[in-house]
N, C-alpha and C positions, 0 to 999 in steps of 0.2 A: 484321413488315411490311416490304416492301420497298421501297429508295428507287431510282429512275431514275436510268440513267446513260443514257438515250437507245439510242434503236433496238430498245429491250423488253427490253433485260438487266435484269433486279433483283439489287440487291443484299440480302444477308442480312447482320446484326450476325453478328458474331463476336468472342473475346473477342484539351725537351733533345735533344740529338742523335739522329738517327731510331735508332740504337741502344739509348742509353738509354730513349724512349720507348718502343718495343719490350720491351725490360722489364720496364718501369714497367708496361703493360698488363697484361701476363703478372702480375706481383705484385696489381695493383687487380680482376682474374678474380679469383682466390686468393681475394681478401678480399670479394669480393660476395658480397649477398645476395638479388638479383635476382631473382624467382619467374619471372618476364617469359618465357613461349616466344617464338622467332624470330616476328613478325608486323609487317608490314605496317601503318600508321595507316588507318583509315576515309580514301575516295577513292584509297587508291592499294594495290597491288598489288605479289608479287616474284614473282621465280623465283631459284631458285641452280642452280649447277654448279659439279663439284668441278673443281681448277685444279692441284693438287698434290696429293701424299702428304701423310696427317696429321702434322704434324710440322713441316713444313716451313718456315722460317723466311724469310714469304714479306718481299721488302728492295725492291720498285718495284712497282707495275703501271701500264699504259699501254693507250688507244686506238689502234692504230695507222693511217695511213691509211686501208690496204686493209679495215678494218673490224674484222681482227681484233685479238686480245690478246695483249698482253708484258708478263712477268710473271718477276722473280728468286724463283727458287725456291729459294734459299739454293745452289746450285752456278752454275746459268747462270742468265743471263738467254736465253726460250723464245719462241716463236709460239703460241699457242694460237689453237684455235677459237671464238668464243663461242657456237657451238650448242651445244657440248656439253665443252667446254673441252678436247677432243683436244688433243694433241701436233701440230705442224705443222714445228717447224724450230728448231734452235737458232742461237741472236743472237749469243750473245758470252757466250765461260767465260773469267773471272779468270784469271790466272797462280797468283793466290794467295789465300790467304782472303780473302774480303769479305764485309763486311755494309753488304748492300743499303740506300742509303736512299730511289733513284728513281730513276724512270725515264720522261721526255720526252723525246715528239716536239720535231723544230726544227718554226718555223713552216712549212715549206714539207715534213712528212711524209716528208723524204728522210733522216733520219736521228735516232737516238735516242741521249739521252744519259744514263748510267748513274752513280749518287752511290754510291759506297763509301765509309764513314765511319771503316771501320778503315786502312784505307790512305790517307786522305786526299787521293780521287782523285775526278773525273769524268773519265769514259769518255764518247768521241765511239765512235756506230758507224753506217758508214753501211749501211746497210739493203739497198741493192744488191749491193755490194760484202760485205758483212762484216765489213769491214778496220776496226779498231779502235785507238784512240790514245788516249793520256791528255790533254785538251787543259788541265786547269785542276788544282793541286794547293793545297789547301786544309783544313784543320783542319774537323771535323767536319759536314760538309756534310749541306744537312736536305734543302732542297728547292729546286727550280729553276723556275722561270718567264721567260717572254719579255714583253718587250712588244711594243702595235702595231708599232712599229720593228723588231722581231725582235731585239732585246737581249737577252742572257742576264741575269740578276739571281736570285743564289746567296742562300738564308737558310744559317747558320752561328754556330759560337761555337766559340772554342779552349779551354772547359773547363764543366765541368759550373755552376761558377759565374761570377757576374762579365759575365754578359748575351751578348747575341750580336747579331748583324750581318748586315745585308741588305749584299750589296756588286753592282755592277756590274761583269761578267766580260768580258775580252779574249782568246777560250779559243786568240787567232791567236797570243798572248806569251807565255800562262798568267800573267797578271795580272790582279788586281781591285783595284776602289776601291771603299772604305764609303762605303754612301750615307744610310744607315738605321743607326742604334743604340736598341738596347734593353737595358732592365732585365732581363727575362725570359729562360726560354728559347727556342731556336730553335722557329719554327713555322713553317707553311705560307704560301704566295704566291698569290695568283694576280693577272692583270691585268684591266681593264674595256678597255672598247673607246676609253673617253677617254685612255688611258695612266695612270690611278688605280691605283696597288697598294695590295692588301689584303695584312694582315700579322696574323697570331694572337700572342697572346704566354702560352702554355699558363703555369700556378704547374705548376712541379715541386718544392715543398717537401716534398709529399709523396703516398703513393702507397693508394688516390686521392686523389687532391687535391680540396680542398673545390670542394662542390657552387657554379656560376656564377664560376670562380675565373678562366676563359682570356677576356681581351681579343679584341674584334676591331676592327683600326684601318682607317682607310683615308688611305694620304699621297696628296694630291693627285698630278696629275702634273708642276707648277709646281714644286712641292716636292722634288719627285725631281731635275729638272732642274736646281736650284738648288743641290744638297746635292751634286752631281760635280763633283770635284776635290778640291781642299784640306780643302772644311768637309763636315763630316753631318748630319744630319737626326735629332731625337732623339724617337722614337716615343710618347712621350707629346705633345706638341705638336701630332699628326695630329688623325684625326677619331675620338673610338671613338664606334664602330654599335651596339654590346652585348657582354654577356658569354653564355658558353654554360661548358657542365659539363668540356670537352676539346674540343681540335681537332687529329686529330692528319693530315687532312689535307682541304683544299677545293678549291671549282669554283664553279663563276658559270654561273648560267642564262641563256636570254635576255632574260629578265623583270629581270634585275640582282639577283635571290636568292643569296645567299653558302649554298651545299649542303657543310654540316661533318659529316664523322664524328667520333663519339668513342670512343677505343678502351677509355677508361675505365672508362664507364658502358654501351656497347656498344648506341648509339642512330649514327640519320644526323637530321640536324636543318635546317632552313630559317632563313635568318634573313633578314629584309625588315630592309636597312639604314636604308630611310628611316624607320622607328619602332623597330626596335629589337625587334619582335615576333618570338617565335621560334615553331616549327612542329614535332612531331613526327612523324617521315617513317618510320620503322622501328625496331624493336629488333632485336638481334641472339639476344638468347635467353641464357640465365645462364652464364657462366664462357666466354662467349664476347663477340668484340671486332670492331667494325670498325675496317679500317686504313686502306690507300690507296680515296681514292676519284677516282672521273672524270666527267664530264656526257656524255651523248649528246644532238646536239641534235635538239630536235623537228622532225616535218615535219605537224603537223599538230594545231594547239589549244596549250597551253601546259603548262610542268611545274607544276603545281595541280592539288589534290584535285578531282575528279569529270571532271576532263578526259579526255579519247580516249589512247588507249592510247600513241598515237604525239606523242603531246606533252612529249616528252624523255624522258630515262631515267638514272638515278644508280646508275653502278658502284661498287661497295662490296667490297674484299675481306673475307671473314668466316672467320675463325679462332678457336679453341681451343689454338692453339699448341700441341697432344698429338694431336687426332687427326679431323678434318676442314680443311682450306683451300677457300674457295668463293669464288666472285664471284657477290652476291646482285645483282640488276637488278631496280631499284625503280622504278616508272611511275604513270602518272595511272590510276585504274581509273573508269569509267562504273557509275551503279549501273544496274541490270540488274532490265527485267519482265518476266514469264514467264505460262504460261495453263499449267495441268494439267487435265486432259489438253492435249496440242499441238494445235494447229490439221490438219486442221478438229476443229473441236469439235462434238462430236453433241449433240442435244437433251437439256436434263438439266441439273445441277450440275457445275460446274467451277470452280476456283479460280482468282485473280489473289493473286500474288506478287510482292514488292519486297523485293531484296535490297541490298546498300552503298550504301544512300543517307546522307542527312547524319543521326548520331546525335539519335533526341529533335528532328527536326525536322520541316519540311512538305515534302508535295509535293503536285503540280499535275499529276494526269493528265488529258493533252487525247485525246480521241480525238474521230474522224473519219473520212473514206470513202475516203482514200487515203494514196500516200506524192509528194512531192515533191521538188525535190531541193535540196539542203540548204543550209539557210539559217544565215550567219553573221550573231551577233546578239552587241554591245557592250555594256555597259549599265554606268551607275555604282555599282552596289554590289558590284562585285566585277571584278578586272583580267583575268579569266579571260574568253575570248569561250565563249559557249552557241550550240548545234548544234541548228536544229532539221532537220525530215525530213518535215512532215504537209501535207497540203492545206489550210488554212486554212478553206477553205469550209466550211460547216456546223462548223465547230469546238466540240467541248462539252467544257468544265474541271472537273474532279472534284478535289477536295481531299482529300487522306488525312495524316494522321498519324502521323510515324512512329514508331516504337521507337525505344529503347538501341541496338541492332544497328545502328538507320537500317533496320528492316524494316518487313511490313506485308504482312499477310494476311488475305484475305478468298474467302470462297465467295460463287458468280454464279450464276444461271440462265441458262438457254439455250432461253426457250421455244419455240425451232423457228422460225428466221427462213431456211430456203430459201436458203443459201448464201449470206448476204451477206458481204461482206469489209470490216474495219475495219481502223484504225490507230492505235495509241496511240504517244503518248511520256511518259516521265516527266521533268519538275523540280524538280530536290531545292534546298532555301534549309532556311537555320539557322530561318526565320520568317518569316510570308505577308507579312511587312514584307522580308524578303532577310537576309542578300544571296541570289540566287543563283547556285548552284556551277553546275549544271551538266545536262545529259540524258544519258537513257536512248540506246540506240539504238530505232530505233522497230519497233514490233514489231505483223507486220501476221497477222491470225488471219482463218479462217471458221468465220461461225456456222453451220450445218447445219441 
């Protein structure tokens, strides 16, 4: 028996120093036991492209202004395309061996700076010019960050034990001052827009290192300020946010989400400081690793599961360290509803399909007589904004249940309605209570 959706469809039932951690990952591959192929979390989406030869022992990657990528390929540092990760230009080749450990824009795009950990260098290169200098000489340098003031601020440690050091860089003297001490080893930086640094403090006891073992702290920016000159700041004393499996590099959304890779366990992971909840965002796939990663910021919705495509994006170097190098670009994916046959649809049976929506959850198909133009909607059970697109008027709400997948499939009739044209959209929530995530684009068919 069929139940109404309005307009005479029925429906029918159916049924340590970037060096050493570089290593370290290469060993924690080795030892995995991962079944996991490369995928993407429910809501979000990748794509890759190769960036190097397999093999390649990739030592920085960066955004650059002009949109494209720079990336040490274990000889130079290169231009790449991120269409397709072509060759564009080389940056700056070493005198002499190095091993890469990054590589940042200054704040103003006009030049990038390159961390060799074997030689105990950062490399200034200005990006017009070419021209290249060593402006700061320092014992194993991890990672680099500025802050709002456009400060350089170097993470580091002069030996594999015995902790390491956030210091504040003069790269005009080649001088720094510790500002930051830690027990741990060296990890990743980034800054907030308040002047707040975030600081990991990965265990390298051993390889892999136990599961929830990397800190992630946050020293005020009072604190920061405080700790220049004479005295330091001693890393347990900050804030910690939570622990995660590795971090062996992060980025900050606009939403204030800390976006960690781990090269260990060869996941990218979310973590909302203000509870401590973490989010899985990709896997990398067995005996493979994410390394460097970077934010792309959104121009439209946020980086959250079910969001628009264009609502940020998380660079991801992904290696095997034998024989693929790739930058996977991980995005908000929309779940997505479809008619078989395509519109127009002829008198008969056809099917309605729901694919990536929220696992094991609900959604709310509205349909209606047109499209309108698109309405942003706020709401409290979730920080993510919802997109609608329908004409409100005549509005009719269908509740469907989804799968494991976040699917949902059903055959419709089509008793001969003379061309009319409708509009659906779909919203997917964990539960008709919410929160929810997010819509469909809307998708407009004729009946025939």
């Amino acid at each position: 028996m069929g139940i109404g959706i309005g307009h005479g469809i029925g429906r029918r039932r159916s049924g340590a120093p970037r060096a050493i951690g570089a290593l370290g990952a290469v060993a924690a591959l080795l030892c995995s036991s991962s079944a996991y192929a490369q995928q993407a979390e429910p809501g979000y989406a990748q794509q890759s492209v190769s960036v190097a030869p397999g093999g390649a022992f990739v030592g920085g990657f960066e955004r650059l202004a002009n949109g494209n990528w720079a990336l040490f390929d274990g000889n130079a540092v290169v231009e790449l395309s991120p269409q397709d990760g072509s060759f564009v230009r080389t940056l700056f080749t070493p005198p002499s061996f190095a091993f890469g450990a990054f590589l940042v824009n200054s704040p103003d795009g006009t030049k990038l700076y390159f961390g060799d950990s074997n030689n105990n260098e950062i490399w200034e290169i200005d990006l017009a010019t070419l021209h290249a200098g060593v402006v700061l000489t320092i014992k194993f340098p991890y990672d680099l960050a500025f802050d709002p003031q456009g400060r350089p601020y170097v993470s580091y440690a002069f030996s594999l034990v015995g902790g390491s050091h956030v210091a504040l860089c003069d790269f005009a003297n080649d001088s720094y001052d510790d500002v930051v001490d830690s027990p741990a080893a060296s990890g990743p930086l980034v800054f907030d827009p308040n002047g707040d640094l975030y600081c990991c403090t990965p265990d390298s006891s051993s390889f892999p290192p136990p599961l929830d073992a990397s800190e992630v702290w946050r020293v005020a920016a009072a604190d920061l300020a405080a700790a220049i000159g004479p005295s330091s700041f001693d890393i347990t004393q900050g804030t910690l946010l939570g622990v995660v499996d590795g971090a062996y590099a992060m980025a900050l959304d606009e939403g204030g989400d800390l976006l960690l890779s781990d090269a260990n366990q060869g996941t990218l992971v979310e973590l909302d400081p203000t509870d401590g909840s973490e989010r899985l965002l990709a896997t990398a796939g067995p005996f493979t690793a994410f390394l460097y990663a970077r934010y792309e910021p959104a121009t439209h919705g946020t980086f959250e599961p079910w969001q628009p495509a264009e609502g940020g994006a998380l660079l991801a170097v992904r290696s095997d360290f034998f024989s693929l190098t790739e930058v996977t670009r991980v995005t908000p994916a929309r779940p997505h509803l479809s008619v078989n046959p395509a519109s127009p649809i002829p008198v008969g049976s056809f099917d309605l399909d729901v694919t990536g929506a929220t696992p094991n959850g609900v959604a709310l198909l509205f349909v209606c007589n047109g499209v309108a133009p698109e309405l942003t909607v706020r709401h409290r059970t979730w920080k993510a904004p919802l997109f609608f697109a329908l004409d409100f008027a005549g509005l009719q709400v269908v509740p469907l249940l989804l799968d494991g997948d976040g699917a949902y499939h059903e055959p419709l009739d089509n008793p001969g309605l003379a061309g009319l044209d409708l509009a659906a959209q779909l919203l997917t929530a964990d539960s008709v209570a919410g929160p929810f995530r997010g819509t469909s684009e809307p998708l407009v068919v004729t009946l025939q």
